[in-house]
PyMOL Python script that loads the backbone (N, CA, C, O; Angstrom):
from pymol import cmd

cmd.read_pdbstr("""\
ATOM      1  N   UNK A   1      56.601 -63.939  31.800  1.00  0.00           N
ATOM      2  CA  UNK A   1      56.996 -65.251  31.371  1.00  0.00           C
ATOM      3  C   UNK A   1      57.795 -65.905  32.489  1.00  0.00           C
ATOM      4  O   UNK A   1      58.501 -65.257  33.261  1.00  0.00           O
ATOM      5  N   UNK A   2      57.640 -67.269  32.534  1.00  0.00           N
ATOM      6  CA  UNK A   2      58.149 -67.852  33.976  1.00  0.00           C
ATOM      7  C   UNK A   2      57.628 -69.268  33.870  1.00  0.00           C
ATOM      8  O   UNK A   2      56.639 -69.639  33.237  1.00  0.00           O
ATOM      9  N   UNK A   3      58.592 -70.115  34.715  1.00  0.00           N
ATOM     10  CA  UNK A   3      58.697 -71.532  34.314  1.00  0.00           C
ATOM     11  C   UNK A   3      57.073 -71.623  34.568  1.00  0.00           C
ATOM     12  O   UNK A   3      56.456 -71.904  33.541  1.00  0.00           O
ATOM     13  N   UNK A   4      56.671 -71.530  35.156  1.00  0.00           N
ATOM     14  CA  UNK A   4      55.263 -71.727  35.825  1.00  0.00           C
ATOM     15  C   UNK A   4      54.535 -72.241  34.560  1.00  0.00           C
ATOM     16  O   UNK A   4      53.668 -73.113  34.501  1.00  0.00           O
ATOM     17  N   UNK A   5      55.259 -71.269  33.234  1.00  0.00           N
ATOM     18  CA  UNK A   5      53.974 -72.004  32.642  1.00  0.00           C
ATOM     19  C   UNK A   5      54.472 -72.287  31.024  1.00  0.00           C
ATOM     20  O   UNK A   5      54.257 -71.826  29.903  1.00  0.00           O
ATOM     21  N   UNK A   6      55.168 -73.209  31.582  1.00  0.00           N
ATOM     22  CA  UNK A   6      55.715 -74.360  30.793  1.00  0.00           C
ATOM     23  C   UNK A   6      54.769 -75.533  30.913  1.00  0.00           C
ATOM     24  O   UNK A   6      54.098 -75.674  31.935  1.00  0.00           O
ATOM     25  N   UNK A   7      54.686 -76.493  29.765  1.00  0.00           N
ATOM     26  CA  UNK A   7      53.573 -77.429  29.734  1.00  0.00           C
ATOM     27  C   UNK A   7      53.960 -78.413  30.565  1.00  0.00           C
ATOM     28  O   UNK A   7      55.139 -78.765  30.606  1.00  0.00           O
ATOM     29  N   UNK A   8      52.940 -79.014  31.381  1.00  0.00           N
ATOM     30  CA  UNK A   8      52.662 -79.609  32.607  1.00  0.00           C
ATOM     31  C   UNK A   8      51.991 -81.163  31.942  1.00  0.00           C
ATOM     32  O   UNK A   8      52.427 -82.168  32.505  1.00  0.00           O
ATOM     33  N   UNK A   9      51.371 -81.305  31.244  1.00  0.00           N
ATOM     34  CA  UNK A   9      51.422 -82.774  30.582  1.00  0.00           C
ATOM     35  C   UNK A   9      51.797 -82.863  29.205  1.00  0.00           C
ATOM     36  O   UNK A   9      52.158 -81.969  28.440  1.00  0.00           O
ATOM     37  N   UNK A  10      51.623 -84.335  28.980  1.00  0.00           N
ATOM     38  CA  UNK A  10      51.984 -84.710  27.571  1.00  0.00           C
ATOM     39  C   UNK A  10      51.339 -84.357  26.462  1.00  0.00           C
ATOM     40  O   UNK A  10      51.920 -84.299  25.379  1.00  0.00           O
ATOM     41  N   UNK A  11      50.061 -84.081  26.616  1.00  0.00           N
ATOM     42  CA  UNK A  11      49.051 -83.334  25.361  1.00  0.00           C
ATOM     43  C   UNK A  11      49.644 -82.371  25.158  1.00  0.00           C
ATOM     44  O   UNK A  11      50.028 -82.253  23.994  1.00  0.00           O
ATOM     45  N   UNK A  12      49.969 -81.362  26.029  1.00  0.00           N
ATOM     46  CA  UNK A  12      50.691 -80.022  25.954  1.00  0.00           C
ATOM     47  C   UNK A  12      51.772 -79.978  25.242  1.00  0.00           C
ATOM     48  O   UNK A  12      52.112 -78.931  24.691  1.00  0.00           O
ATOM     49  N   UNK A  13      52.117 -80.533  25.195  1.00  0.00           N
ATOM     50  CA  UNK A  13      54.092 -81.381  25.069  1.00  0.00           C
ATOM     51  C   UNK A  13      53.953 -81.362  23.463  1.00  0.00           C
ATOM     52  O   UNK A  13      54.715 -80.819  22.662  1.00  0.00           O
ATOM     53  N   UNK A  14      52.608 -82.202  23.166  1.00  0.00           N
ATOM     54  CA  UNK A  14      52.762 -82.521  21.683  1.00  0.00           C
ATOM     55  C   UNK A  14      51.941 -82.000  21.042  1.00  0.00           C
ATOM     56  O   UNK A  14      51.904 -82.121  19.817  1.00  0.00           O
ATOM     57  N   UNK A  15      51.346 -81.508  21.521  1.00  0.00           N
ATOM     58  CA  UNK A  15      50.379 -80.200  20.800  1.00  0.00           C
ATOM     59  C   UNK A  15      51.079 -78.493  20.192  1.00  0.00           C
ATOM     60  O   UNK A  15      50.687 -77.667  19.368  1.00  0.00           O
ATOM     61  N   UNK A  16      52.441 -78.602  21.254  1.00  0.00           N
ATOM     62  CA  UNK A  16      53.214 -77.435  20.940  1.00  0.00           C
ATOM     63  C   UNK A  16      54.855 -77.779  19.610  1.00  0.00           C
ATOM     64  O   UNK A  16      55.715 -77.093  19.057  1.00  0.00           O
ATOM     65  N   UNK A  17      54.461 -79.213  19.677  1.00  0.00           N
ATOM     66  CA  UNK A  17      55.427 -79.883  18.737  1.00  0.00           C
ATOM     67  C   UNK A  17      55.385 -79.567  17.247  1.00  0.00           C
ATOM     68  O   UNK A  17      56.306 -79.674  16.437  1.00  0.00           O
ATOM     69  N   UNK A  18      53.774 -79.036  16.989  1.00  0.00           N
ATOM     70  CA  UNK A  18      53.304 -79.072  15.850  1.00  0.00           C
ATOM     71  C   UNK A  18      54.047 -77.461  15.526  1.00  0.00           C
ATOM     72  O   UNK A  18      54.495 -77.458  14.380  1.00  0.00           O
ATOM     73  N   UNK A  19      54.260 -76.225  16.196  1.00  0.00           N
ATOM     74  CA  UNK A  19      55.358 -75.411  15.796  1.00  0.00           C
ATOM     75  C   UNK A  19      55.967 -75.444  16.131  1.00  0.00           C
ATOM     76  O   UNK A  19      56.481 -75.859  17.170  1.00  0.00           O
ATOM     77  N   UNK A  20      56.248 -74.762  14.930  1.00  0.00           N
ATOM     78  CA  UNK A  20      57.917 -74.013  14.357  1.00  0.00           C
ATOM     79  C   UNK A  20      58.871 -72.895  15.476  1.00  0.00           C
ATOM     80  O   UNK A  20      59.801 -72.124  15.238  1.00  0.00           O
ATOM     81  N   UNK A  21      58.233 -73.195  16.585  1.00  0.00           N
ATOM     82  CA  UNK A  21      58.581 -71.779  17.434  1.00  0.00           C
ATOM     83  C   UNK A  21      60.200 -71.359  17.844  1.00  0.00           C
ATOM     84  O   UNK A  21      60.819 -70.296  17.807  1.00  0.00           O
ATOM     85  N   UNK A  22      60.604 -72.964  18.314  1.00  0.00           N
ATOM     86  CA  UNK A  22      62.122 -72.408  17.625  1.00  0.00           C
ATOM     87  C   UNK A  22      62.957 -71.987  16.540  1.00  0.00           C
ATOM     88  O   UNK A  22      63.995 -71.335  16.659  1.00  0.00           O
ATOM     89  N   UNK A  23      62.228 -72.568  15.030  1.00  0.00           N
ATOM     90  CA  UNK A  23      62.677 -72.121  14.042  1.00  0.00           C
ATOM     91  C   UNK A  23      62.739 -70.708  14.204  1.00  0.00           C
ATOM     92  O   UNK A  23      63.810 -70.103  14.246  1.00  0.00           O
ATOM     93  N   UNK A  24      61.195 -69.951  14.330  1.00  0.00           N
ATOM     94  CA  UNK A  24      60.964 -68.747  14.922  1.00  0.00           C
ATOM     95  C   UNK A  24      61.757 -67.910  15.329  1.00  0.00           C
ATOM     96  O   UNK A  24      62.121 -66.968  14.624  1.00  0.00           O
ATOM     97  N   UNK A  25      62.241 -68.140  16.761  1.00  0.00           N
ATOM     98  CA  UNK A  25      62.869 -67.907  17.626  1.00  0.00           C
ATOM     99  C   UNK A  25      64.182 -67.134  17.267  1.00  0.00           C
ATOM    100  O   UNK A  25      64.714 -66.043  17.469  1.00  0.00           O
ATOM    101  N   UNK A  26      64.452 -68.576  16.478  1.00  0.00           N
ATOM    102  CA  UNK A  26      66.237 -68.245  15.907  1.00  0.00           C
ATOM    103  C   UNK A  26      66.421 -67.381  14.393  1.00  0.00           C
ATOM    104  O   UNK A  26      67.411 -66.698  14.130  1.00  0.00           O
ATOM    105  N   UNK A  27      65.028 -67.614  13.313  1.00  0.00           N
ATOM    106  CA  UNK A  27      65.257 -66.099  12.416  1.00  0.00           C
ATOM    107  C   UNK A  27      65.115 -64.538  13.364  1.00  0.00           C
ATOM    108  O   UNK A  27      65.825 -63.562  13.119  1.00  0.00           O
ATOM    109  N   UNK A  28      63.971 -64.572  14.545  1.00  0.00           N
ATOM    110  CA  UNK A  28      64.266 -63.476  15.259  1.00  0.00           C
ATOM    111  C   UNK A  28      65.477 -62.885  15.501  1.00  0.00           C
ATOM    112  O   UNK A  28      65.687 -61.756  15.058  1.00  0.00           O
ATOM    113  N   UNK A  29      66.765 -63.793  16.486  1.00  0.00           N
ATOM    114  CA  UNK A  29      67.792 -63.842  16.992  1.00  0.00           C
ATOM    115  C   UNK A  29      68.771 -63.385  15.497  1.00  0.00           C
ATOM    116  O   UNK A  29      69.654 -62.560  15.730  1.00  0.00           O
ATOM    117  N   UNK A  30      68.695 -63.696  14.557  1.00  0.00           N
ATOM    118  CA  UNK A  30      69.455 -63.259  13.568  1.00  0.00           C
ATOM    119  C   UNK A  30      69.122 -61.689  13.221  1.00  0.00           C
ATOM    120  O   UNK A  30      70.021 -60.890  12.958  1.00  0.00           O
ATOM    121  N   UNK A  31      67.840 -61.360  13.248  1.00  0.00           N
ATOM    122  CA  UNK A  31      66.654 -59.879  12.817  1.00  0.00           C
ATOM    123  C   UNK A  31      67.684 -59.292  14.026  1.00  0.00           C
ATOM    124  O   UNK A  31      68.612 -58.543  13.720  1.00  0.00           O
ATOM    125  N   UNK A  32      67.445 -59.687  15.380  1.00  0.00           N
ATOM    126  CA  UNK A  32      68.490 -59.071  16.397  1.00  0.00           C
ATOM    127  C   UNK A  32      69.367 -58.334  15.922  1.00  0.00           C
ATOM    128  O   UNK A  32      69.404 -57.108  15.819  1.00  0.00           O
ATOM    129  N   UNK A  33      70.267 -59.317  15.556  1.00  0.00           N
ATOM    130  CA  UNK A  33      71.709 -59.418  15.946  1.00  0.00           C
ATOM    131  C   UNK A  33      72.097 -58.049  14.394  1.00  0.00           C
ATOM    132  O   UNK A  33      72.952 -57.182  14.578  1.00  0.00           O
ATOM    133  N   UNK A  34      71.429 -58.121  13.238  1.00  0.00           N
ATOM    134  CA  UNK A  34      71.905 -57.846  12.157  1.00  0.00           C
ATOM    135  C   UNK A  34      71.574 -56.294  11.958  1.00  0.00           C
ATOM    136  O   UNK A  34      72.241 -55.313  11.628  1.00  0.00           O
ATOM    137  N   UNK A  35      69.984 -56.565  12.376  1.00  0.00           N
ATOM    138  CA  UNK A  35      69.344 -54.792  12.188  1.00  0.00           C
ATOM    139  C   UNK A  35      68.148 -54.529  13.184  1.00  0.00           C
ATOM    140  O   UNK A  35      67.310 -53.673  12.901  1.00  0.00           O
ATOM    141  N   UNK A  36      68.073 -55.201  14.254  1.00  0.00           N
ATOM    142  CA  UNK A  36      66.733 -54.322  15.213  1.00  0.00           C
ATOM    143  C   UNK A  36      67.374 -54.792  16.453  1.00  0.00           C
ATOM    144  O   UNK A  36      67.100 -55.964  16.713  1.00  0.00           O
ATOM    145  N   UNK A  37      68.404 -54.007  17.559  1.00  0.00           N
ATOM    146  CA  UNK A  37      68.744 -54.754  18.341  1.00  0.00           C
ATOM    147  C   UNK A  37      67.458 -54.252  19.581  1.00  0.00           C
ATOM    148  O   UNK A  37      67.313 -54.824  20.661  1.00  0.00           O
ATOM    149  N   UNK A  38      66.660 -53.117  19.119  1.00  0.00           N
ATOM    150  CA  UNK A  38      65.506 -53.263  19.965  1.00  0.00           C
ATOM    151  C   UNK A  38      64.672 -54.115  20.367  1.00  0.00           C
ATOM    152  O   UNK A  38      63.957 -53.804  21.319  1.00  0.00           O
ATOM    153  N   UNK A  39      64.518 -55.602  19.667  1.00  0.00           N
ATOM    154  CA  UNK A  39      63.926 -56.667  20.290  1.00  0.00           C
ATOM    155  C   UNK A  39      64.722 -57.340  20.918  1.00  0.00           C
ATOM    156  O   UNK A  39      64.399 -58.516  21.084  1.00  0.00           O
ATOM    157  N   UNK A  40      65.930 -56.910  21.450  1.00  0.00           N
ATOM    158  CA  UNK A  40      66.892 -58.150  22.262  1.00  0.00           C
ATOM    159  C   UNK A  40      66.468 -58.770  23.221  1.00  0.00           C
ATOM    160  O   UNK A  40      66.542 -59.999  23.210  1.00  0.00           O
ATOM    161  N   UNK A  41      65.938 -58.119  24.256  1.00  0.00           N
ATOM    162  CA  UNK A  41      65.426 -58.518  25.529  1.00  0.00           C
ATOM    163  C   UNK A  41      64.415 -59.128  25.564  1.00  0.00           C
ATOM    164  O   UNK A  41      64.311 -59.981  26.445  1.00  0.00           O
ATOM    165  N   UNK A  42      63.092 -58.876  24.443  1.00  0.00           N
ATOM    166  CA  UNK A  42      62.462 -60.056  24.472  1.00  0.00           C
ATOM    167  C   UNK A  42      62.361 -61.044  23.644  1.00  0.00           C
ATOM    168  O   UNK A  42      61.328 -61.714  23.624  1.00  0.00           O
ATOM    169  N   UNK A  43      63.448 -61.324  22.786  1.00  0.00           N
ATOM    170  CA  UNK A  43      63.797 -62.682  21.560  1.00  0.00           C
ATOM    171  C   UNK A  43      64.632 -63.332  22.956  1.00  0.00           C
ATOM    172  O   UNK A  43      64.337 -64.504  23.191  1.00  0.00           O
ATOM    173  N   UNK A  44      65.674 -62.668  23.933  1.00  0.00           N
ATOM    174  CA  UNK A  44      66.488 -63.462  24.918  1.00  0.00           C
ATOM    175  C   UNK A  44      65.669 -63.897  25.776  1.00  0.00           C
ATOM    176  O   UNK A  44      65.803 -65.092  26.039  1.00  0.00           O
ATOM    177  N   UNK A  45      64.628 -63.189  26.463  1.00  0.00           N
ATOM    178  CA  UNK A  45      63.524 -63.858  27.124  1.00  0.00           C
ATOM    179  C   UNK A  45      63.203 -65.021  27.204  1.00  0.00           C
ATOM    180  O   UNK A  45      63.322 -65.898  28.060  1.00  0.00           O
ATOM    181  N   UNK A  46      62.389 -64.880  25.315  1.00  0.00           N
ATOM    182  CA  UNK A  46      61.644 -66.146  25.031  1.00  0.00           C
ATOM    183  C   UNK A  46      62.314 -67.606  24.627  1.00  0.00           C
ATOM    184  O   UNK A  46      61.882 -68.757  24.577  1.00  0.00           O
ATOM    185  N   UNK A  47      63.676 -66.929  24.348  1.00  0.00           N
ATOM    186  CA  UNK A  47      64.571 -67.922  23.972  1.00  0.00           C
ATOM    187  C   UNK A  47      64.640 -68.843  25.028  1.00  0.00           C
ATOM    188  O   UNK A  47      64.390 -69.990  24.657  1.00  0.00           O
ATOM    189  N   UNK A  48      64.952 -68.697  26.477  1.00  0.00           N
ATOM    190  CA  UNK A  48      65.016 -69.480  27.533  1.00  0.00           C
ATOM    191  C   UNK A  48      64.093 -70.221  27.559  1.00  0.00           C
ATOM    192  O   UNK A  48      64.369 -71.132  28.339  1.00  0.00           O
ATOM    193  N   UNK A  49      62.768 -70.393  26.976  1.00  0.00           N
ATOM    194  CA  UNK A  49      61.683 -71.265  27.294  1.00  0.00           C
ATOM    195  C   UNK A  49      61.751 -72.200  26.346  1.00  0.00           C
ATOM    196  O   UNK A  49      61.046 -73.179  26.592  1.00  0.00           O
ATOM    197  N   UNK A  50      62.692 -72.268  24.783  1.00  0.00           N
ATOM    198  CA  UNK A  50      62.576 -73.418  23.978  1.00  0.00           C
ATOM    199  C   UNK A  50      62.200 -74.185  24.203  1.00  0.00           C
ATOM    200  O   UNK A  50      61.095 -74.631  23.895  1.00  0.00           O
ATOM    201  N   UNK A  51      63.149 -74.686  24.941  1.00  0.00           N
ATOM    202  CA  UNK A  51      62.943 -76.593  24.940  1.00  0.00           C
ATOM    203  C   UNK A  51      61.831 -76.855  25.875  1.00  0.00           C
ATOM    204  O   UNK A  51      61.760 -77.940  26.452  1.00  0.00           O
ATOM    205  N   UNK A  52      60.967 -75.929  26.055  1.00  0.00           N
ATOM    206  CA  UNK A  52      59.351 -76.263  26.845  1.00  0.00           C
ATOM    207  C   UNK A  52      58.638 -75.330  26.922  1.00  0.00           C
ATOM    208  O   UNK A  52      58.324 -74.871  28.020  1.00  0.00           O
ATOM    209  N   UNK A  53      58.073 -74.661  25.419  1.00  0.00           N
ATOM    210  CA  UNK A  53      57.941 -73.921  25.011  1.00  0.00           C
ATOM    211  C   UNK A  53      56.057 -74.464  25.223  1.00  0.00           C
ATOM    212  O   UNK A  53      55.652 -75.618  25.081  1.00  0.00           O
ATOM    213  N   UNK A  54      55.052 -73.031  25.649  1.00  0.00           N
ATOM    214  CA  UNK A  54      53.631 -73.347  25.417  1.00  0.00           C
ATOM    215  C   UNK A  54      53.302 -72.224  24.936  1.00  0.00           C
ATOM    216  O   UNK A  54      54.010 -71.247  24.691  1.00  0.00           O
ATOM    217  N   UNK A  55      51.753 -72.447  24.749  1.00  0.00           N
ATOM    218  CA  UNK A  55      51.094 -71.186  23.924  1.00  0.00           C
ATOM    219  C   UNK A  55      51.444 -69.910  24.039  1.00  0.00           C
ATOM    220  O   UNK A  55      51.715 -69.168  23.095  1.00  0.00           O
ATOM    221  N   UNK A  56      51.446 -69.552  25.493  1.00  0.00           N
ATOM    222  CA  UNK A  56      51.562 -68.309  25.978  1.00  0.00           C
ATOM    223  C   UNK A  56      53.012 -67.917  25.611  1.00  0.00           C
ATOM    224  O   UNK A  56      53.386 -66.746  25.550  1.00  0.00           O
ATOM    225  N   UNK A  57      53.713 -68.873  25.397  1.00  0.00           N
ATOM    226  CA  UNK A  57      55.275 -68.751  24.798  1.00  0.00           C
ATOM    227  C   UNK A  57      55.370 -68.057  22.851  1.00  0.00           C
ATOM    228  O   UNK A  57      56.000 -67.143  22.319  1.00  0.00           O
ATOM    229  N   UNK A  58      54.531 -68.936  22.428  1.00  0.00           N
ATOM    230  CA  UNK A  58      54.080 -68.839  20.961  1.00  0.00           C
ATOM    231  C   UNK A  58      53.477 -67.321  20.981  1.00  0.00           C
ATOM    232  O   UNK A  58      53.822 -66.481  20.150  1.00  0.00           O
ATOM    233  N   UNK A  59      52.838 -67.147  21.691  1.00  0.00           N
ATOM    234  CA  UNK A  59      52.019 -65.900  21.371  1.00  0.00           C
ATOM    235  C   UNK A  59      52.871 -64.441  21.727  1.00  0.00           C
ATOM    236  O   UNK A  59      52.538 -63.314  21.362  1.00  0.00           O
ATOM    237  N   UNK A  60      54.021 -64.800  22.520  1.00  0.00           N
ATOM    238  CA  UNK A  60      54.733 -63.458  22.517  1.00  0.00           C
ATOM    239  C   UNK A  60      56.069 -63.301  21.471  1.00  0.00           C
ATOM    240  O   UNK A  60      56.966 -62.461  21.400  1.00  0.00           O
ATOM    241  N   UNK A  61      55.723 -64.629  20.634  1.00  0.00           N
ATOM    242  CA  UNK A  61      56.110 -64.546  19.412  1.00  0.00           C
ATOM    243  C   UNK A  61      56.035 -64.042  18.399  1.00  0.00           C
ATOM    244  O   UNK A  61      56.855 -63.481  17.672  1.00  0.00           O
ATOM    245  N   UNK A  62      54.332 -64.379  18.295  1.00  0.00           N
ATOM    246  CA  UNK A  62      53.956 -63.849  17.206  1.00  0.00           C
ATOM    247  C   UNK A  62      54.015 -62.346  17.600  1.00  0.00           C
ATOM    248  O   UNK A  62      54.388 -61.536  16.752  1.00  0.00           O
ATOM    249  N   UNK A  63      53.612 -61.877  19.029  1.00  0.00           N
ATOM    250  CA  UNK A  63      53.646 -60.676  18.908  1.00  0.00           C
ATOM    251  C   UNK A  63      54.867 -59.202  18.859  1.00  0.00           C
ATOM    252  O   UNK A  63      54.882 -57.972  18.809  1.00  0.00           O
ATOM    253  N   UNK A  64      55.934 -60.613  18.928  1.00  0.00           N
ATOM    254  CA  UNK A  64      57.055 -59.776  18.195  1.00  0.00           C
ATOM    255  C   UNK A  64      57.367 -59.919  16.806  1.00  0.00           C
ATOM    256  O   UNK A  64      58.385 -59.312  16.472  1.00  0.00           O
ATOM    257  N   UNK A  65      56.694 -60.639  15.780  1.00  0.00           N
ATOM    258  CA  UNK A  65      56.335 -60.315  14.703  1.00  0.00           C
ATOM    259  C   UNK A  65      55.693 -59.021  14.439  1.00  0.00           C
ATOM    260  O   UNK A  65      56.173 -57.957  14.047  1.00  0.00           O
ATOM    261  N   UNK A  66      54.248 -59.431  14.808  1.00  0.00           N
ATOM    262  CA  UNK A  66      53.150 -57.962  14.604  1.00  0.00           C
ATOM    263  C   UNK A  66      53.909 -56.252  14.560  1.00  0.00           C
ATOM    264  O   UNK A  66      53.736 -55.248  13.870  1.00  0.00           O
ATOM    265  N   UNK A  67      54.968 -56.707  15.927  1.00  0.00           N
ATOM    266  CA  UNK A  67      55.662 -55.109  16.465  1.00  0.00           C
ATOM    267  C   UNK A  67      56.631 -54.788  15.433  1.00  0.00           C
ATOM    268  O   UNK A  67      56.981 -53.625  15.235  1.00  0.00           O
ATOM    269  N   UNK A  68      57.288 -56.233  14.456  1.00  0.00           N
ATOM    270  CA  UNK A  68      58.325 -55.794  13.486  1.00  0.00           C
ATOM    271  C   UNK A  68      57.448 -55.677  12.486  1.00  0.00           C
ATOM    272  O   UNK A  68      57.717 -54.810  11.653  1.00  0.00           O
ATOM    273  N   UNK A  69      56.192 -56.486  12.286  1.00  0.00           N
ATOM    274  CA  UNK A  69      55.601 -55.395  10.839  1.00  0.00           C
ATOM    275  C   UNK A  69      55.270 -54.221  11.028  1.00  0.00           C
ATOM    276  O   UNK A  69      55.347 -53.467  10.058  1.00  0.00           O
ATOM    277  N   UNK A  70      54.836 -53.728  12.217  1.00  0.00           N
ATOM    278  CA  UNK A  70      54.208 -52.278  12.527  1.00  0.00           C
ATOM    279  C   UNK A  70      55.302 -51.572  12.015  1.00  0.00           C
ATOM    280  O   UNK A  70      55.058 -50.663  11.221  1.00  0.00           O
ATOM    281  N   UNK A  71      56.740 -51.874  12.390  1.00  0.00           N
ATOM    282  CA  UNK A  71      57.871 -50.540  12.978  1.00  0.00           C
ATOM    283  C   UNK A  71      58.921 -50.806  11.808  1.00  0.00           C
ATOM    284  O   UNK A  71      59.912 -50.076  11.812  1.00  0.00           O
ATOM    285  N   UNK A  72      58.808 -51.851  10.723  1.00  0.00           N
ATOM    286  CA  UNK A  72      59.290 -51.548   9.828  1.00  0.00           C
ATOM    287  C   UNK A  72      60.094 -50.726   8.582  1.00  0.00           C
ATOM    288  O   UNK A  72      61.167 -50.895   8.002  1.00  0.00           O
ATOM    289  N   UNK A  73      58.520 -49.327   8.450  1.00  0.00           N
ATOM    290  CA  UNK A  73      59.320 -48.217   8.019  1.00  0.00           C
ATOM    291  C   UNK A  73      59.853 -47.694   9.114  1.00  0.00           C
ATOM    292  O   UNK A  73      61.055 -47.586   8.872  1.00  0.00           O
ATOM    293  N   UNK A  74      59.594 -47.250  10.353  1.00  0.00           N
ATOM    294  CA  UNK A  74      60.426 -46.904  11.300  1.00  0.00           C
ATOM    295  C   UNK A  74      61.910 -46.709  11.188  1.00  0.00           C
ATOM    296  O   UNK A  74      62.505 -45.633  11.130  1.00  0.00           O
ATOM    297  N   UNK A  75      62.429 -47.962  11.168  1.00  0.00           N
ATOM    298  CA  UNK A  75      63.671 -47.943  10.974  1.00  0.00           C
ATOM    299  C   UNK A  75      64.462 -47.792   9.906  1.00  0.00           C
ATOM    300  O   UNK A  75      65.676 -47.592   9.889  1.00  0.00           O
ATOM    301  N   UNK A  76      63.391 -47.943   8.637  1.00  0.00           N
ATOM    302  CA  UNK A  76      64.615 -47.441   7.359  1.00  0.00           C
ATOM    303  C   UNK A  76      64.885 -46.089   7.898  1.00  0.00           C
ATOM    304  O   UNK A  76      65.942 -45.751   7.365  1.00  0.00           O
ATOM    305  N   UNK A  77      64.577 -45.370   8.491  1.00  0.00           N
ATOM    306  CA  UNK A  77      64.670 -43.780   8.097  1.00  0.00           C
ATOM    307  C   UNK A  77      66.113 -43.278   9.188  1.00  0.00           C
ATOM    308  O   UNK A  77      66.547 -42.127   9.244  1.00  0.00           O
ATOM    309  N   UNK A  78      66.589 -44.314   9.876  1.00  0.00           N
ATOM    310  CA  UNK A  78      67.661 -44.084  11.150  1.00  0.00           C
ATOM    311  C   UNK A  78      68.738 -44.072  10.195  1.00  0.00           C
ATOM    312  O   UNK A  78      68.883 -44.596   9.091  1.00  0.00           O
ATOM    313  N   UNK A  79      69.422 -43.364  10.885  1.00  0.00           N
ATOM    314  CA  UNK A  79      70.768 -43.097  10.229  1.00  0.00           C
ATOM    315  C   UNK A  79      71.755 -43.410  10.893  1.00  0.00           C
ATOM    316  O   UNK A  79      71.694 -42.953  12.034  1.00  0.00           O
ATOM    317  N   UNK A  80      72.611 -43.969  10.689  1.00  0.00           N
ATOM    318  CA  UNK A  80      73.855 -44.867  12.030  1.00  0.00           C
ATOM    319  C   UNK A  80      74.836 -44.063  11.911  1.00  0.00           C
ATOM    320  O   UNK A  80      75.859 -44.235  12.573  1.00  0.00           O
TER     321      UNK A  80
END
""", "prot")
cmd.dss("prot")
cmd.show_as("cartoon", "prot")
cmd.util.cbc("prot")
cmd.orient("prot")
């Protein structure tokens, strides 16, 4: 991930308007902070790209979704 590919025109601009990706972003950052601090590094990552946020931004979103439904039971079973 890298400025490089942040959206470069206005279609881009408002085509990525239509999500939620900061909403996103910031229930992640709470999932963080409360009970998986194993996604820190890449919720802080993606966080830097908000405010010019593109697909390729969205998609390592969702795919830190996918990794918290996979690993779900995972973590009930840790003991602190």
């Amino acid at each position: 991930m890298s400025s490089k590919q942040c959206p470069k025109s206005e279609n881009e601009k408002e085509e990525m308007q239509n999500i939620s990706c900061s909403s996103t972003v910031g229930s992640l950052m709470y999932v963080m902070v409360c009970t998986r601090p194993d996604i820190a590094h890449v919720v802080g990552v993606v966080s830097r790209f908000l405010a010019n946020s593109r697909k390729e931004h969205w998609q390592v979103v969702k795919w830190i979704l996918r990794y918290l439904k996979g690993t779900s039971r995972v973590f009930m079973f840790w003991k602190w």
